[in-house]
One Martini backbone bead per residue (centre of mass of N, CA, C, O) as a GRO file, in nm:
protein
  189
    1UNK     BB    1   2.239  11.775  13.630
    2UNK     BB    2   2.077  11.534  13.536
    3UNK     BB    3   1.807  11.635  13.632
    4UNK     BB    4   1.780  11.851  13.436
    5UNK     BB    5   1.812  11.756  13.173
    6UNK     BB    6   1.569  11.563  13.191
    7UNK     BB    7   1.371  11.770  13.216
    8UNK     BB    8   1.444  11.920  12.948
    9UNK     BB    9   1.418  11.723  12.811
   10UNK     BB   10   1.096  11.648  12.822
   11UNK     BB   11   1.013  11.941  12.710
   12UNK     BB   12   1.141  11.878  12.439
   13UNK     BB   13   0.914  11.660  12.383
   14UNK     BB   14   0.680  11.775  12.415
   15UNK     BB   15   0.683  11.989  12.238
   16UNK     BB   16   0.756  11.841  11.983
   17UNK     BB   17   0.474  11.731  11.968
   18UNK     BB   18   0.293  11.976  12.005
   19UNK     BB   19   0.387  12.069  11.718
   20UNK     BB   20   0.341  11.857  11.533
   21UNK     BB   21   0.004  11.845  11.647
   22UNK     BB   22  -0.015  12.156  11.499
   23UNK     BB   23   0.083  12.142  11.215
   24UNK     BB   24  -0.172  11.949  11.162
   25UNK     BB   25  -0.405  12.192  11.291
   26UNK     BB   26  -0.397  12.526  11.176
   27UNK     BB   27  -0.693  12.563  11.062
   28UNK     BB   28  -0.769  12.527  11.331
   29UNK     BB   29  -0.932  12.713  11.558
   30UNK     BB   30  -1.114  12.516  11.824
   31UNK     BB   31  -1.260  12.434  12.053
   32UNK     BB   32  -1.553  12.427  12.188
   33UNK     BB   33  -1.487  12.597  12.460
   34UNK     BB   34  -1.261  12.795  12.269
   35UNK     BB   35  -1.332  12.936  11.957
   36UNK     BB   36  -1.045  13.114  11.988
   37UNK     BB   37  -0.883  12.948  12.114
   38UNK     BB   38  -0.686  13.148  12.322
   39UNK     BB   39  -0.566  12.879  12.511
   40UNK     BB   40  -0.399  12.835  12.255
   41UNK     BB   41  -0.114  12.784  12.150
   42UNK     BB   42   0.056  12.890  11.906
   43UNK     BB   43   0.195  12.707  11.657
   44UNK     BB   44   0.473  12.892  11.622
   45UNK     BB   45   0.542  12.910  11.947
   46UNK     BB   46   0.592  12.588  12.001
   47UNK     BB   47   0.782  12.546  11.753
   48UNK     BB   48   0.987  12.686  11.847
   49UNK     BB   49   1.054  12.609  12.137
   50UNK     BB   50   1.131  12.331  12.039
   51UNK     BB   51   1.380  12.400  11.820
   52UNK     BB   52   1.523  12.536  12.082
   53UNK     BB   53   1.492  12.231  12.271
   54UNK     BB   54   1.640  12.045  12.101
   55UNK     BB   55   1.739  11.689  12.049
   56UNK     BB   56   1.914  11.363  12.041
   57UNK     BB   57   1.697  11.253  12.203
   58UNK     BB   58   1.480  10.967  12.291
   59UNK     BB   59   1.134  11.046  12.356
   60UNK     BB   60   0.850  11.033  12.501
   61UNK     BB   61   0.551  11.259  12.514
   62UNK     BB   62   0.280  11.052  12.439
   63UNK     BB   63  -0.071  10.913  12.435
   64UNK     BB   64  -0.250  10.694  12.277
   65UNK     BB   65  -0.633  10.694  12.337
   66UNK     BB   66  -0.920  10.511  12.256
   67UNK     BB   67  -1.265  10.656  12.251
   68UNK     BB   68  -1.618  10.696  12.261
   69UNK     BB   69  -1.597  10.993  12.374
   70UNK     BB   70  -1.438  11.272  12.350
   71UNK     BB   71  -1.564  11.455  12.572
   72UNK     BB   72  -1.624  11.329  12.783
   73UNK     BB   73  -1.348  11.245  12.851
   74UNK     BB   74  -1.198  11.532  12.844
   75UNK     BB   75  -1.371  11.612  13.098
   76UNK     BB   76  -1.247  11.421  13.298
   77UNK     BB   77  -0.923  11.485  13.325
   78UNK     BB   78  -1.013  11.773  13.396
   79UNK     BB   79  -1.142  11.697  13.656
   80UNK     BB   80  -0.913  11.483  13.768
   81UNK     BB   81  -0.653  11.632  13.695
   82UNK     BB   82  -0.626  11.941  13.525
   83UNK     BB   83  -0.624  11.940  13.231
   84UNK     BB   84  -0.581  12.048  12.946
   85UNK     BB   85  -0.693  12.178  12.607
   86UNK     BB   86  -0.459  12.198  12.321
   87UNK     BB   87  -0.607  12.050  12.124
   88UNK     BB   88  -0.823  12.023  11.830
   89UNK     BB   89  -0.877  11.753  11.571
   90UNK     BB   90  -0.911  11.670  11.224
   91UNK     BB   91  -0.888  11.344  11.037
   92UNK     BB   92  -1.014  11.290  10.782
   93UNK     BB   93  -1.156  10.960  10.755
   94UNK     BB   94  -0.998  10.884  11.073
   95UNK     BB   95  -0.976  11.105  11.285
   96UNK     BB   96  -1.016  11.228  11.636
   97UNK     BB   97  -0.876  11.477  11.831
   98UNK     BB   98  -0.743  11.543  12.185
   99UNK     BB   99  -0.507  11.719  12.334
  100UNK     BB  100  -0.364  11.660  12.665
  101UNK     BB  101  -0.250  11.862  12.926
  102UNK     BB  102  -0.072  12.092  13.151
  103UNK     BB  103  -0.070  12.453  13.135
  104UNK     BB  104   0.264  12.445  13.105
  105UNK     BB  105   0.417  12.178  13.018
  106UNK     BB  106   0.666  12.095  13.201
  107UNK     BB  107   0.449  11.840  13.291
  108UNK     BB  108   0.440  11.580  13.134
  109UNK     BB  109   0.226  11.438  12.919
  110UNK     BB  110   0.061  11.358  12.654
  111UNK     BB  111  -0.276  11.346  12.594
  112UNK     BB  112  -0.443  11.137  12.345
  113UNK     BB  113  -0.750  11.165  12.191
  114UNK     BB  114  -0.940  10.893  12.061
  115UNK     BB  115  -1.137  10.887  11.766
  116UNK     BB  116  -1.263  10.682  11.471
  117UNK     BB  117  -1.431  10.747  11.160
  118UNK     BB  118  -1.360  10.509  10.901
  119UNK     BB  119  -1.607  10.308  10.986
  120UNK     BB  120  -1.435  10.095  11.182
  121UNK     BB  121  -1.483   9.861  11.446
  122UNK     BB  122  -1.419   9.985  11.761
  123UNK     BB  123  -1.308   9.873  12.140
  124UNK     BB  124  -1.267  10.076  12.353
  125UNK     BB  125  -1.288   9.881  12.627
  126UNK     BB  126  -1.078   9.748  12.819
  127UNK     BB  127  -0.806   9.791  12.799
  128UNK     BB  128  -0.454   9.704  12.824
  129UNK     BB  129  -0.387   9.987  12.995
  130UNK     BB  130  -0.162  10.273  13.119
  131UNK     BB  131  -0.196  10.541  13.319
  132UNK     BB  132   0.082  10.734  13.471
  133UNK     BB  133   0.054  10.940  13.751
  134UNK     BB  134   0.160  11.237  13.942
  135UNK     BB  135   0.059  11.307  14.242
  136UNK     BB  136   0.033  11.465  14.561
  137UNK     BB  137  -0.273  11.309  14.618
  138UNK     BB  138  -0.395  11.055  14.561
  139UNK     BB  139  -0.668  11.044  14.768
  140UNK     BB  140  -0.769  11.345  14.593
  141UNK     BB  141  -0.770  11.199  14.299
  142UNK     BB  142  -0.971  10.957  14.371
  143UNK     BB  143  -1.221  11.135  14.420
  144UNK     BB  144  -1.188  11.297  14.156
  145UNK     BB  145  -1.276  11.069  13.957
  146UNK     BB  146  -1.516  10.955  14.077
  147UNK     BB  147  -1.676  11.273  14.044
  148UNK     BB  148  -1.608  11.192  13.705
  149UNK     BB  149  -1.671  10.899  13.677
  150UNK     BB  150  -1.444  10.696  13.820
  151UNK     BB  151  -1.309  10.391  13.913
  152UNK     BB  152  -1.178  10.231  14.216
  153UNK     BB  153  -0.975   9.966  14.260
  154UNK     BB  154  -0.715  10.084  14.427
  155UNK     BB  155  -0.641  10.225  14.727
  156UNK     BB  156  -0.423  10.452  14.835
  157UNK     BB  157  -0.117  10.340  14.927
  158UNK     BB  158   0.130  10.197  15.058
  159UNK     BB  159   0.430  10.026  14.859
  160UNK     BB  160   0.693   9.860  14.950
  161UNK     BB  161   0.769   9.832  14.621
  162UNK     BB  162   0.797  10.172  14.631
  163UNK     BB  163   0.891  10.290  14.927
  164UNK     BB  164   0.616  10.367  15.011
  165UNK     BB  165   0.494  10.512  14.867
  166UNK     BB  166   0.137  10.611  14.718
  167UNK     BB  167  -0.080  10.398  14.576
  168UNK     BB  168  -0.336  10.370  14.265
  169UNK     BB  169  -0.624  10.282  14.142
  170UNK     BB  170  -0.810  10.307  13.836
  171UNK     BB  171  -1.100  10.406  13.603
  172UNK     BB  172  -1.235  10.519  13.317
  173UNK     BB  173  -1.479  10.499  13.147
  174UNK     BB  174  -1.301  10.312  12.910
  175UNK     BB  175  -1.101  10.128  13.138
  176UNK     BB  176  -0.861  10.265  13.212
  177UNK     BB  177  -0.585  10.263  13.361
  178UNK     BB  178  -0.478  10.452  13.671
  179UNK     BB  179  -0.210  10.566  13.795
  180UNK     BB  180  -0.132  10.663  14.118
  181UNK     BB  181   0.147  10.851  14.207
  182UNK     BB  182   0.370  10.976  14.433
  183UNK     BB  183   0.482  11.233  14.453
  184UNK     BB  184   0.829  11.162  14.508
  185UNK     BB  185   0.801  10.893  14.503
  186UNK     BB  186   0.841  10.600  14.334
  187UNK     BB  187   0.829  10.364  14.100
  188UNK     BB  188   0.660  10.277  13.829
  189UNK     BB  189   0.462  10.026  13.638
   0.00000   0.00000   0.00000
C-alpha cells in the first residue's frame, strides 16, 4: 500500500507542477516542432487531473537546469532519453523555458530546460548538478547518450555500495552530471 501512495504521490506532484507552468504559458501556442500543440495535453485536463490527484504532502515535481542553447539541449534528453516536449514557454524578459518530461507523465520528474533573456551574463557550462535517471538498461543508454553528443565519464557497472545496482556517469552538452541508474536497482544520489 504504501507504494502506491508513494507512486500516486510523484503523479500527483508532476501533474501539479505541469498544471502550474502550463498556467503560465495558456497564450503559448506550441513549440517549434508541435506548432499547433497537438501533443502537447490542454492546460485545463493537466489543471484538472493534478487538482483530481492534489495531496497535502510535498514533493519535488521538477529540476531546472540552465542551458546555453535551448533546442539543441532539448533535442539531446529527447534523443538520449526518450523525454518529449510538454510545453515551451517565454518569460518575457527574463527566460525561456522547455518542460521535458516522458509522455505518460506517469514516471519520473519534469526537467525544465532554461535560457535567461534579462540580458545579464549566466555561466550554463559545468556546473556542479546531477540529474538521477532510472533506466532499464544503463550501457544503451549511455550509448544513447554519446550519440546525442553527450559523454560518459564512468561507464555503466555494478556498485556494491547500491547492492550492485549498474550505476553510470555521463555528462550533457552543457556539463551537467547525468546519473544512469538501473531501474529496480539500489537507490541513487
Amino acid at each position: 500500500m504504501r507504494e502506491a501512495c508513494t507512486v500516486e504521490h510523484r503523479r500527483s506532484a508532476r501533474l501539479a507542477l505541469v498544471a502550474a507552468v502550463l498556467s503560465v504559458s495558456v497564450a503559448c501556442a506550441g513549440s517549434d516542432d508541435d506548432p499547433a500543440g497537438a501533443r502537447t495535453p490542454s492546460p485545463t485536463a493537466v489543471t484538472e487531473a493534478a487538482t483530481a490527484d492534489a495531496t497535502d504532502r510535498t514533493s519535488v515535481g521538477a529540476a531546472g537546469i540552465g542551458v546555453a542553447d535551448l533546442r539543441a539541449s532539448s533535442q539531446f534528453y529527447r534523443s538520449a532519453f526518450g523525454m518529449v516536449e510538454l510545453r515551451a514557454f517565454e518569460i518575457p524578459g527574463y527566460m525561456d523555458e522547455i518542460v521535458l518530461g516522458f509522455d505518460d507523465m506517469t514516471r519520473g520528474a519534469a526537467v525544465v530546460l532554461m535560457h535567461y533573456t534579462d540580458g545579464r551574463e549566466r555561466d550554463y557550462q559545468d556546473n556542479p548538478v546531477k540529474l538521477v535517471f532510472y533506466v532499464p538498461d544503463p550501457t544503451a543508454t549511455a550509448r544513447a547518450i554519446e550519440a546525442a553528443g553527450g559523454s560518459i565519464v564512468l561507464e555503466p557497472a555494478p556498485q556494491a555500495a547500491l547492492d550492485d545496482a549498474v550505476v553510470g556517469l555521463a555528462k550533457d552538452p552543457d556539463g551537467y552530471t547525468l546519473e544512469l541508474l538501473e531501474a529496480g536497482g539500489g537507490t541513487g544520489g
